[in-house]
N, C-alpha and C positions, 0 to 999 in steps of 0.2 A: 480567525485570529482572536475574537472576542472572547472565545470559548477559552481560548489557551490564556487569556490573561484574568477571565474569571477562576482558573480554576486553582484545586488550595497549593501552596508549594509545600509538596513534602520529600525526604531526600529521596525518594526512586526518581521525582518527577527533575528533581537536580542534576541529580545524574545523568539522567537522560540529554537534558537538553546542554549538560557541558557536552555531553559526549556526540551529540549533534555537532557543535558548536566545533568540537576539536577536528570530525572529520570534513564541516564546510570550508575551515581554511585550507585543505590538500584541495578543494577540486580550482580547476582553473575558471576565474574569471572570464566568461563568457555568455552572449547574449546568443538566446536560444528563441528565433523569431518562427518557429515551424508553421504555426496557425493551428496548435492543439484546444489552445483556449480560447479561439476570436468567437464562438457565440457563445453565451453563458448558458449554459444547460445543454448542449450538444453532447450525445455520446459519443465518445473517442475509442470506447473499446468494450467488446463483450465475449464472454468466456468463461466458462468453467476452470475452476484448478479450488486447489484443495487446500483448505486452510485449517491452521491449529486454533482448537479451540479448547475448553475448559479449564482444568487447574495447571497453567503455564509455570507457575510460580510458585515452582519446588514438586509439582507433582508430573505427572506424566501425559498430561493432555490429549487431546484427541483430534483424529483428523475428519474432518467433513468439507466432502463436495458442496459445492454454492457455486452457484451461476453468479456471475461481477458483472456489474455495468461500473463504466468508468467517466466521470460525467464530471460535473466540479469538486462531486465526491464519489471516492468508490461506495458503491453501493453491492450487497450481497444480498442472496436469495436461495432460497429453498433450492430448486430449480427456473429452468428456465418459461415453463408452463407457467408456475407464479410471477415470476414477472410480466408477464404476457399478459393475464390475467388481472394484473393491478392488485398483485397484493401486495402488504406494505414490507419493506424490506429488512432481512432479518438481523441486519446489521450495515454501519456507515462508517468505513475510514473517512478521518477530514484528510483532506491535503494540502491545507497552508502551508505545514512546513513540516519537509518531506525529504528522505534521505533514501537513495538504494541502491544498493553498494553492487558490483557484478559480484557473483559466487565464485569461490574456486572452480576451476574447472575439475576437478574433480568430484564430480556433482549429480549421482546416479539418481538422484531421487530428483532432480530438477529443481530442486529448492531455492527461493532466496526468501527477503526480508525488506519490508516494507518498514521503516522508522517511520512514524505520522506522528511525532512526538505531541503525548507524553506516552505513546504505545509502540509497541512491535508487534507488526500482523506479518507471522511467517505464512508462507505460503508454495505450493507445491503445485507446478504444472503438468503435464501429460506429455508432454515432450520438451526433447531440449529447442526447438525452434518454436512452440507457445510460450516457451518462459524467456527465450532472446527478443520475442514482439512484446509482451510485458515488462520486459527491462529496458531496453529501448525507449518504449512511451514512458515510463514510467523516470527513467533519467531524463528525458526533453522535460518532463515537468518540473522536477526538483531543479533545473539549470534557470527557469525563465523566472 
């Protein structure tokens, strides 16, 4: 949370967090006591799926495989050997504050989207039943 209130407000970062903001008043008010976060640093999930990377914004970006561990933050990796190995990881979603939405079902690529405002980490699983265990954990967290 520190991170997000150090950082500069510019209008995409506005945007964002209205547009946050507009879709947390639809979800229903509910306490979500699962036990995803009761020890701090515990991983809750690990897996490969395929995330967009380079010029998002206005260009045509690119997809790479990365091994996730899901811990207080998502964590990504080369692969899975780098993790294993302790290398450092190639990239961190925070998830203070976290929105993800189910996809249409109309959804050949397995795609959804991870709001970690002030970003969107799309992201692309290997089946439609890794990306409903992704969504699943990934809605307990944004509800607690």
């Amino acid at each position: 949370f520190d991170e997000f209130l150090t950082m500069p407000i510019t209008p995409k970062v506005l945007q964002q967090v209205y547009s946050f903001l507009q879709v947390r008043k639809h979800i229903k008010d509910e306490t979500v006591n699962d036990g995803l976060r009761k020890f701090p640093g515990a991983i809750i999930k690990t897996g490969y799926l395929n995330k967009l990377g380079g010029n998002k914004g206005g260009g045509t970006g690119n997809w790479k495989r990365r091994f996730m561990v899901l811990s207080d933050n998502l964590l990504y990796y080369e692969n899975e050997e780098a993790y294993e190995n302790g290398a450092a990881p190639k990239g961190k979603v925070s998830l203070n504050a976290i929105y993800c939405p189910t996809p249409n079902e109309n959804n050949p690529e397995n795609e959804f989207v991870i709001y970690a405002i002030p970003y969107e980490f799309i992201v692309r699983a290997e089946s439609k039943q890794e990306m409903d265990e992704w969504l699943s954990i990934f809605q307990k967290l944004q509800a607690v």
